[in-house]
C-alpha positions as CSV (number, residue, x, y, z in Angstrom):
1,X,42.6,-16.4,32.2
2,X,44.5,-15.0,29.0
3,X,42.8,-11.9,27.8
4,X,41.6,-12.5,23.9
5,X,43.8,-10.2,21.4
6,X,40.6,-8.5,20.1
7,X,42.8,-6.0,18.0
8,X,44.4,-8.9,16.1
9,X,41.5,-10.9,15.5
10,X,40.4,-7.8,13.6
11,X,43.4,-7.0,12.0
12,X,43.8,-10.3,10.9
13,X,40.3,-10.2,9.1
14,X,40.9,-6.4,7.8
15,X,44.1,-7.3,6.1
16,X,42.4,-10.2,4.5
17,X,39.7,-8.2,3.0
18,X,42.3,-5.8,1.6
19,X,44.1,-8.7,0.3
20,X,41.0,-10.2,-1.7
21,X,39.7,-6.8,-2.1
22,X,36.8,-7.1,-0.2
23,X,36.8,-4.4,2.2
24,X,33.5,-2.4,1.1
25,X,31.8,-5.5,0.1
26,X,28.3,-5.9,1.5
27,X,28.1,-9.8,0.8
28,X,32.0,-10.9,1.7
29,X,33.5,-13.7,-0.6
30,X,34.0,-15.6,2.3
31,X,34.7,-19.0,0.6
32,X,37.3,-17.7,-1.9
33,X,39.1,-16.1,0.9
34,X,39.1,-19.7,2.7
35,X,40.6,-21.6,-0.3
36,X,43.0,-18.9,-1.3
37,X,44.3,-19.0,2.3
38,X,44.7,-22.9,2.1
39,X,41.4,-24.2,3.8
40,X,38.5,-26.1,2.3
41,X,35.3,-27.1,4.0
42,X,32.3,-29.4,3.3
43,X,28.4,-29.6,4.5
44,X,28.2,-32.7,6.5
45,X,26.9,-34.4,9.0
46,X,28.1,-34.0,12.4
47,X,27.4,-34.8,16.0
48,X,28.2,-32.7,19.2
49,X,29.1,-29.6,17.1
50,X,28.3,-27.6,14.3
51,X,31.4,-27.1,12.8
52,X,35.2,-28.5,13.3
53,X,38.7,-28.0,12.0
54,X,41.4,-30.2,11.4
55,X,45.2,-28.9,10.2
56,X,47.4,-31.4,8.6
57,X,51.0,-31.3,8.6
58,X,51.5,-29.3,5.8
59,X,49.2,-26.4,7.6
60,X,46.3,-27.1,5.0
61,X,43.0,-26.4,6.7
62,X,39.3,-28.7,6.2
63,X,36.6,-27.3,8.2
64,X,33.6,-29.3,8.4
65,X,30.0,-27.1,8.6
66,X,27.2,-29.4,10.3
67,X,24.4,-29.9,7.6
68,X,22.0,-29.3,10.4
69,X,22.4,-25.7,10.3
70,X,18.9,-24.2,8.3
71,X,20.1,-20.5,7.8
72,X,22.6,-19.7,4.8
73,X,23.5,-16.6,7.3
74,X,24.9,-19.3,9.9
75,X,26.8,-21.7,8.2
76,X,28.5,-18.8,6.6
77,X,29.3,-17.4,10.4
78,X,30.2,-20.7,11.2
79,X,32.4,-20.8,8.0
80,X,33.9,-17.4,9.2
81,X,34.4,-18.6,12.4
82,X,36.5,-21.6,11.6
83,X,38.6,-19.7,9.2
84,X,39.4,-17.7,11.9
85,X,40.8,-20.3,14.0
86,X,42.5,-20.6,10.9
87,X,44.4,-18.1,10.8
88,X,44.1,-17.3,14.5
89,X,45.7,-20.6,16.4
90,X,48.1,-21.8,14.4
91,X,49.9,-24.4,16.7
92,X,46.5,-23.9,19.3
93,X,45.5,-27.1,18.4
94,X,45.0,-29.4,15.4
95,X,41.6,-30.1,15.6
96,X,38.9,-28.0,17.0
97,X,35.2,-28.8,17.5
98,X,32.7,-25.7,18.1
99,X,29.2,-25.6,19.2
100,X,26.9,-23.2,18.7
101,X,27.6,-21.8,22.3
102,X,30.9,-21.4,21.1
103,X,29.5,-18.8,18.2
104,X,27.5,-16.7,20.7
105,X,30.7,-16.8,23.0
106,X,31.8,-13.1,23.5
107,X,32.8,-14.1,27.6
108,X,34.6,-17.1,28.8
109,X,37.4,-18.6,26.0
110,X,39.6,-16.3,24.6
111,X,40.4,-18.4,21.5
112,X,36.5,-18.7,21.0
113,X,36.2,-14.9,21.3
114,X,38.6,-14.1,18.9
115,X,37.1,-16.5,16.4
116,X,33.6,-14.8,16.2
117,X,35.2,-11.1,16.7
118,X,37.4,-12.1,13.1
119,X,33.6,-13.6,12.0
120,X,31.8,-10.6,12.8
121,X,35.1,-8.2,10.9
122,X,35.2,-10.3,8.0
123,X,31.5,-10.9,7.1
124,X,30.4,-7.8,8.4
125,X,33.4,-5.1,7.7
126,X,33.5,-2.4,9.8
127,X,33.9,0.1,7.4
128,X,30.9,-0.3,5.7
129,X,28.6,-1.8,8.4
130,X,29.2,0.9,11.4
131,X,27.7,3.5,9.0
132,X,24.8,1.8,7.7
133,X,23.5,0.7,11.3
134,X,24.0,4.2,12.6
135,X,21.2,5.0,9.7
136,X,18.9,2.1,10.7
137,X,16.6,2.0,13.7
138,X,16.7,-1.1,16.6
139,X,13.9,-2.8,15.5
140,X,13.8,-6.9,14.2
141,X,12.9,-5.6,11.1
142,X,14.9,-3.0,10.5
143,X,18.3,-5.4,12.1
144,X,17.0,-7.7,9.7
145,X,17.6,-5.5,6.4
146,X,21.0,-5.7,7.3
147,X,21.6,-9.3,7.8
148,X,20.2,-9.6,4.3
149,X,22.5,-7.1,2.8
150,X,25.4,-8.9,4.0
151,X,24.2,-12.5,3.6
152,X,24.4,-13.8,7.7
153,X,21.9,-14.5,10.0
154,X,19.8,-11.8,11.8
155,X,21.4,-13.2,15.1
156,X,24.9,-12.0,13.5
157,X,24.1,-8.8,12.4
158,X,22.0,-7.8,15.7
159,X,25.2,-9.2,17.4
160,X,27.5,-6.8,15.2
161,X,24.9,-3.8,15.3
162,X,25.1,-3.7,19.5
163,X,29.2,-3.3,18.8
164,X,28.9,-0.6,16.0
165,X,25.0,0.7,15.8
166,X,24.0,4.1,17.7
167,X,22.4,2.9,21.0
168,X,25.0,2.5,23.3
169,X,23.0,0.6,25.9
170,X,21.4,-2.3,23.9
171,X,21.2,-6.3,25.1
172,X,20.5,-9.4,23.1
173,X,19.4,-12.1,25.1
174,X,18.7,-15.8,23.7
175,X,16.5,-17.5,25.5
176,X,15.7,-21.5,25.1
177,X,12.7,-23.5,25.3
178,X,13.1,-24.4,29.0
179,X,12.6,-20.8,29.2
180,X,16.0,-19.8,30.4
181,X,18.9,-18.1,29.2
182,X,21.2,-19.7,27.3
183,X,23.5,-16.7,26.6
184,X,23.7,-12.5,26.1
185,X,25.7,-10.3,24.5
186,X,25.4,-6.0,25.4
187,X,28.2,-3.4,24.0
188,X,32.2,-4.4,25.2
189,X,32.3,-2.5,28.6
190,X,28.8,-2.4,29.5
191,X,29.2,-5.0,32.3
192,X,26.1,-4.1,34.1
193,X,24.2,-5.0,31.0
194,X,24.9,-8.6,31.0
195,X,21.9,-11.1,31.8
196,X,23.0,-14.4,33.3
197,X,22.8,-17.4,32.1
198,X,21.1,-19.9,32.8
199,X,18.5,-17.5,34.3
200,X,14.8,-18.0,34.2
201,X,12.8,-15.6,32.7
202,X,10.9,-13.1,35.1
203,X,6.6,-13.6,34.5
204,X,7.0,-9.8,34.3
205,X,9.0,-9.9,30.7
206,X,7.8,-9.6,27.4
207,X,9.8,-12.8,27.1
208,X,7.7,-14.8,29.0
209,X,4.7,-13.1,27.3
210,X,5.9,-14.3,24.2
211,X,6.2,-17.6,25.3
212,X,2.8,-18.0,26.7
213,X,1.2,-16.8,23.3
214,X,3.8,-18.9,21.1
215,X,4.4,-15.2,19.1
216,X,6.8,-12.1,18.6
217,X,6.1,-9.3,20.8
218,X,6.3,-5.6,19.7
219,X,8.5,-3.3,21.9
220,X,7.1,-2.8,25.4
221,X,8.7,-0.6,28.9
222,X,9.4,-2.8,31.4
223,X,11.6,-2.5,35.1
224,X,14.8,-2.5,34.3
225,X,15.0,-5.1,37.2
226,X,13.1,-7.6,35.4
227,X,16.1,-8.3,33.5
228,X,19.1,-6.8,35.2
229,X,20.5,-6.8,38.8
230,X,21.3,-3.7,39.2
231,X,17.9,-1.4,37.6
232,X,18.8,1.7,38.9
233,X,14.8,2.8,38.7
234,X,15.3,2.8,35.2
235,X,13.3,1.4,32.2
236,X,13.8,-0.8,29.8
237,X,12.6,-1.4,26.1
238,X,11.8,-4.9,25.6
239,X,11.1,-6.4,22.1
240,X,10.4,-10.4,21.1
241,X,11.5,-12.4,18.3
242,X,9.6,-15.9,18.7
243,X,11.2,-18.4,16.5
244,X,8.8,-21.6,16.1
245,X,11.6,-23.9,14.8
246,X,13.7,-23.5,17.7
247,X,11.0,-22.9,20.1
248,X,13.2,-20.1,20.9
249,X,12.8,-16.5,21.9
250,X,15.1,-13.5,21.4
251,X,14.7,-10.8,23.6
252,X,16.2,-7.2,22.4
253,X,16.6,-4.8,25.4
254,X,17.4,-1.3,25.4
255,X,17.8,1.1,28.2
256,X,15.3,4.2,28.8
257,X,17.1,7.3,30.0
258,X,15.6,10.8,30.2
C-alpha cells in the first residue's frame, strides 16, 4: 500500500493559513478558505455518508455535509476534511463519499489519512495548539476547553492533543453500542498502543463499567492487558466518556510508568 504524504497534507494546510492569514487563529475561518479556493458546500441530507465531494470540469469543488451530524465541531471536521481532498487529490477521483470511519481513519487509506491530517493542521494549527495542550492536563474536561477554543468536536481535539500534547503514551478508543471497538487512535509510532478493532471490551475495563451503569467514569488503574496485547506488567489509566445519544463510550488510556 502507498504510504500517505503526511508532510504535504500539512504543508498544504499550513500554507493555506498563511495565505488567509489564519495561522494563530484559535477558531480557523474554514469556510472562507473553502470558497476562496473554489469549493462550496451545503447541509443536506445524505445517505451512506456524512459528507461527499464532487469536481466539475472546470476543477470547482461542492462538498455536501450530511445534516445528520449534531455537533458544530464535526461538520466543521468534516468540512475540513473534504477540502482537503480538495486540494489533496486532484485527478484522485471526481467524486468522493466519506463516512465517519473515514474521519477517525489514521491506519488503512492513505488518501483518507491525509484528509483528516490536513483537518486536524487547518482547524487545529500547530503552532498555536501544540503549546496550549502542553499547558492543559488529560482529562475530558480539561480536552474539552480546547475543542471549544477552536470550535471542533472534543473527539477532534483529543485526536489532535495525542499527536502534539505532553503524554507520549496516550490511546483514544471509540467504542459502539455492541460494545466493541469501532476504531483507536495512540501517538504516530506507538504501534504497541493500538487497540483492535472490532474487539470486545474486557469485563475488567472501565469501559464495560460504564456501560453497565449507562455513565462517564472517572480515571481508574487497570492491567495494561485489559486493553493491549502486549501489557508488559504495566498499568494503565483508564477514563470514560459515556455519550447517551450515540450510546457510545470513549475510552482515554494512558500508560503508568515509574
Amino acid at each position: 500500500m502507498q504510504k500517505p504524504q503526511i508532510i504535504r497534507a500539512q504543508g498544504t494546510a499550513f500554507n493555506l493559513l498563511r495565505k488567509y492569514a489564519q495561522d494563530e487563529a484559535t477558531a480557523v475561518e474554514l469556510e472562507a478558505i473553502a470558497f476562496g479556493e473554489g469549493m462550496r458546500f451545503a447541509i443536506e441530507p445524505l445517505s451512506g455518508c456524512e459528507a461527499r465531494l464532487v469536481r466539475d470540469a472546470a476543477g470547482r469543488g461542492f462538498a455536501r455535509i450530511s445534516d445528520g451530524i449534531r455537533e458544530a465541531g464535526r461538520v466543521r471536521f468534516a468540512l475540513a476534511h473534504e477540502l482537503g481532498h480538495f486540494m489533496l487529490h486532484v485527478g484522485k477521483s471526481q467524486t468522493r463519499a466519506c463516512t465517519s470511519g473515514d474521519m477517525t481513519d489514521y491506519r488503512r487509506s492513505p488518501m483518507e489519512i491525509e484528509a483528516n491530517v490536513f483537518a486536524g493542521e487547518i482547524l487545529m494549527p500547530r503552532s498555536h495548539f501544540k503549546g496550549m495542550a502542553e499547558r492543559t492536563g488529560s482529562s475530558f474536561e480539561e480536552i474539552g476547553l480546547l475543542a471549544e477554543k477552536f470550535n471542533v468536536s472534543l473527539t477532534a481535539a483529543i485526536l489532535r492533543y495525542i499527536d502534539l500534547g505532553p503524554i507520549d503514551e496516550m490511546t483514544l478508543v471509540y467504542i459502539g453500542s455492541d460494545r466493541r471497538v469501532k476504531w483507536s487512535k495512540g501517538r504516530e509510532g506507538n504501534w504497541g498502543l493500538w487497540v483492535e478493532a472490532g474487539m470486545e471490551v474486557s469485563k475488567r475495563s472501565m469501559a464495560f463499567c460504564a456501560f453497565e451503569a449507562s455513565d462517564s467514569v472517572d480515571e481508574t488503574s487497570v492491567d495494561a492487558g485489559v486493553w493491549f496485547q502486549k501489557s508488559y506488567g504495566l498499568e494503565v489509566r483508564e477514563q470514560c466518556l459515556f455519550m447517551p445519544d450515540y450510546g457510545s463510550i470513549l475510552s482515554m488510556l494512558v500508560i503508568e510508568r515509574e
